[in-house]
N, C-alpha and C positions, 0 to 999 in steps of 0.2 A: 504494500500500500504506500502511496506518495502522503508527502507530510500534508497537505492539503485532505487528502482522503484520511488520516488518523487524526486533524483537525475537526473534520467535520464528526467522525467519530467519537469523539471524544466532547465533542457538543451536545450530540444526542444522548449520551451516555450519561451529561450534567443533567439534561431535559429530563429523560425517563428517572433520575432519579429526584428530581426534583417534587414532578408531578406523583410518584409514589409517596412522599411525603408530605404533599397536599393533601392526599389523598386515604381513604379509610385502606387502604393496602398495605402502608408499610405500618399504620399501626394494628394493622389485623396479623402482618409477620411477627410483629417483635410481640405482640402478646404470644403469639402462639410460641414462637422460642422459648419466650419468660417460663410458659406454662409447663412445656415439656423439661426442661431443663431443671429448674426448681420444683416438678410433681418429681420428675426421677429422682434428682439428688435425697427430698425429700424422703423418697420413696426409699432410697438405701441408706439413709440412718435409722431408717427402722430394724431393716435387718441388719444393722452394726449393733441397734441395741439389743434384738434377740440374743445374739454371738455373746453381745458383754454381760446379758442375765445367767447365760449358760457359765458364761467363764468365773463370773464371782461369786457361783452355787458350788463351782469347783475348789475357788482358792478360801472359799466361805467369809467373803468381804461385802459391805454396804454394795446397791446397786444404786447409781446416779440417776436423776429421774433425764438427765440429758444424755446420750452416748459420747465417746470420747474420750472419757478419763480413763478408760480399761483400755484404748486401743492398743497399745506396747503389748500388755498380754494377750490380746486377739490375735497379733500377728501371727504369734508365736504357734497357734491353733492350726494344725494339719488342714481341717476342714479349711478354713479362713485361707490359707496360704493354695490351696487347690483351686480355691473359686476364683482368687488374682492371676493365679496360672494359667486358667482357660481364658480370662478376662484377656491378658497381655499377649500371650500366642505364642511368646520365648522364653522358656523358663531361666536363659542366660540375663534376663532383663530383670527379674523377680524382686533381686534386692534393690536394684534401682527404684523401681516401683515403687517397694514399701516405704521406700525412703520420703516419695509423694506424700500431701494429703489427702485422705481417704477420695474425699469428694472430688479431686482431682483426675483421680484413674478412674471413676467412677463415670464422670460428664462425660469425659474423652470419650469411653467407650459407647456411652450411652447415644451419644452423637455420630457415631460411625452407625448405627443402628437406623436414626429417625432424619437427618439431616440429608439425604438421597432421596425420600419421597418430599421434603420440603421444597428442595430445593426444584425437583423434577418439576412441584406444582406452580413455583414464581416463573420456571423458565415459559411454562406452558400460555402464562397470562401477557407475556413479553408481547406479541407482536399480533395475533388472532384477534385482539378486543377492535387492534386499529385498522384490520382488513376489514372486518363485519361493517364497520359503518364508515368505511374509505377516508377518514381523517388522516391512512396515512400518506396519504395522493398530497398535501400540503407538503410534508418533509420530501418528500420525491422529487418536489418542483427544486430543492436546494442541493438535495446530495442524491448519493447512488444507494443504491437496496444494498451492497455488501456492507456502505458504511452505516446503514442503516440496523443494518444485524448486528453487526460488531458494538455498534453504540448501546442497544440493547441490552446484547450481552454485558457490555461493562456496567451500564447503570445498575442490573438487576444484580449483580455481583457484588456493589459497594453495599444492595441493600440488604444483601447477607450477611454483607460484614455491621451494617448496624445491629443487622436480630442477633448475631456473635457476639455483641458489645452485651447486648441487652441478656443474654445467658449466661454472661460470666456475671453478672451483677446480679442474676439472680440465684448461681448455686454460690457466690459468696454470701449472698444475704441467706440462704439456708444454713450454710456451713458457722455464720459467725450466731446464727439465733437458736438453731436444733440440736446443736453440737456443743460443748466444750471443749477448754485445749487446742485449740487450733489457729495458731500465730495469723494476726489480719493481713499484715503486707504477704509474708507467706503464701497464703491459702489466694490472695489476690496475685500473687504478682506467678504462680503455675498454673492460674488458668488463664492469666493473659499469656503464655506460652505456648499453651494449648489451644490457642484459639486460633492463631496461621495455620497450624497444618489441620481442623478440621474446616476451612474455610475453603483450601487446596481440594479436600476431600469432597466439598459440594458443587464444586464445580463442574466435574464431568455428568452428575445428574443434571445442572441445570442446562448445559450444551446439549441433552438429550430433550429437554423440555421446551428449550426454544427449537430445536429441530420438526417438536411435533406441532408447536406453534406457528409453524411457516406451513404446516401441511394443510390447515383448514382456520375455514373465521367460524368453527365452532365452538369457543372456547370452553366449555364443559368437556367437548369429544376430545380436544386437544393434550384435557388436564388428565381424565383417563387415557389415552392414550401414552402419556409421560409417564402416569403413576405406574400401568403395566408393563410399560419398557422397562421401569427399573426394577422391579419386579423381579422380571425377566432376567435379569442382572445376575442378580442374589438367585435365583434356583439355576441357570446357567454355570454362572461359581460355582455352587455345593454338587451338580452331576459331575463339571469335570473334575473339580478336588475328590471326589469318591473316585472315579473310575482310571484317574492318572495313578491313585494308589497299589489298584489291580491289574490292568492293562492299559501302560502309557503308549501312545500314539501321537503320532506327528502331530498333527493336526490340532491336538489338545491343548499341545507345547505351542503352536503357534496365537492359536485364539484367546489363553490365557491371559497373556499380556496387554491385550485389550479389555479388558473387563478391569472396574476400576477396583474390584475387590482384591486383584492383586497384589494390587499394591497398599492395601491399607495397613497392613501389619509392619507395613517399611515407615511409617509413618511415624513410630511410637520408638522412642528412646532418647537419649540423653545428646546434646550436642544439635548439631548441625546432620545431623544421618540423614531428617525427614526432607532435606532439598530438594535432592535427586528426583524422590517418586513424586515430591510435590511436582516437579516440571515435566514429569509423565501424566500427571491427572491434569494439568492444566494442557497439554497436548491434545489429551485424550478428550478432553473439554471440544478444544477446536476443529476436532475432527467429528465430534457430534453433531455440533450447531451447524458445521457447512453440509451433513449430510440430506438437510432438508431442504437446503439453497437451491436447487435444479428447478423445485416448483415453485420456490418464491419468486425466481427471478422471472419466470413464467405466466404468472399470476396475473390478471388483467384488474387493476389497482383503480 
């Protein structure tokens, strides 16, 4: 693209993000992050404080009506340290891990899980809303349809990164109210860590969601159409991870690398590791959204 053309891109990318925050969308996103983010975190200091009733019936110690104070001896817990095990995916990571605050390893994961159908459903609303009722025939008259996608794509990405802002504020506000023991700048300053590389991570959902986006101005068929694709993803993944175990085949090995669950587990560790797969799912990103370009450019606007 000519700087002219990632000018204009990068216009439309301020506009669409603009008007999402005029608009009841970006706060219909960032509630919905708050909700999931702080019901889950929520949701697993419950079972911290199951773990810590069981562990102080064993050391036969008061039990805190907050969880947290026993966490040091939870760790210590077989069951406890198996569940982080299946949680992080390398048991060479483990101690690292625990080193985390709970709520930390906790969102991350919990985010790899629900942030691919979120994000599938923003990419889905990107461009469908303004075919159906030809509003987007005014931005056509200034710029081209590639920078018109692209610009999309970038607004609707920044607005990820606000609902990202808006779920680390909110499993810190769990973590500093539901919990005890848990240092604030700490517990704040490893989920602003963790918040680039699950942001890396929603973006090849949402390059599928604006791909399905350019496919029809139905925006409902578009947002199912996104949700199933990703879908599609995650049981795509779990066939070839089972049958590469038993009978690996080319083919397996090649298609693998395209599916962003890939690479999610490269994701997670200490340092700078998570760059690398970060600039595969932002790839993997740009190869999605242009897959639906053949009909948008086609489309009689």
């Amino acid at each position: 693209m000519s700087r002219t053309s990632l000018r204009d891109s990068a216009v439309v990318a301020r506009f669409q993000l603009a008007r999402a925050l005029r608009t009841r969308s970006a706060l219909t996103l960032c509630a919905l992050y708050g909700l999931v983010a702080g019901g889950s975190a929520f949701g697993f200091t419950r079972i911290l404080k199951v773990l810590e009733e069981q562990t102080a019936k064993i050391l036969r110690v008061p039990v805190t009506d907050r969880p947290g104070a026993m966490l040091d001896a939870v760790k210590q817990d077989p069951d406890f340290q198996k569940m982080m095990s299946e949680l992080i995916g390398d048991p060479g990571l483990l101690d690292w891990a625990m080193d985390l605050p709970f709520l930390t390893v906790t969102s991350f994961w919990t985010g790899l899980l629900t942030l691919p159908f979120i994000a599938a459903a923003v990419g889905a609303e990107a461009i469908a809303p303004d075919v159906r009722d030809r509003s987007l025939r005014f931005e056509l008259l200034r710029t081209g349809r590639l920078e018109i996608l692209a610009g999309r794509f970038g607004g609707q990405s920044l607005l990820l990164a606000v609902g990202g802002l808006v779920s680390v504020v909110a499993v810190w506000g769990v973590a500093m109210t539901a919990m005890v023991g848990n240092p604030p700048l700490r517990q704040l300053t490893t989920l602003l860590i963790m918040g680039p590389r699950l942001w890396f991570w929603s973006l090849p959902f949402l390059g599928i969601g604006l791909a399905c986006s350019q496919l029809t101005a139905n925006v409902n068929l578009a947002r199912v159409m996104a949700l199933g694709l990703t879908a599609g993803t995650w049981t795509a993944f779990g066939v070839i991870e089972y049958w590469l175990e038993r009978e690996p085949a080319l083919w397996m090995e090649l298609v693998r690398p395209l599916l962003p669950q890939a690479w999610a587990w490269s994701l997670w560790g200490p340092g700078w590791r998570w760059a690398e797969p970060a600039l595969v799912l932002l790839s993997l990103a740009m190869v999605f959204m242009v897959a639906g370009y053949p009909r948008f450019v086609r489309r009689n606007l």
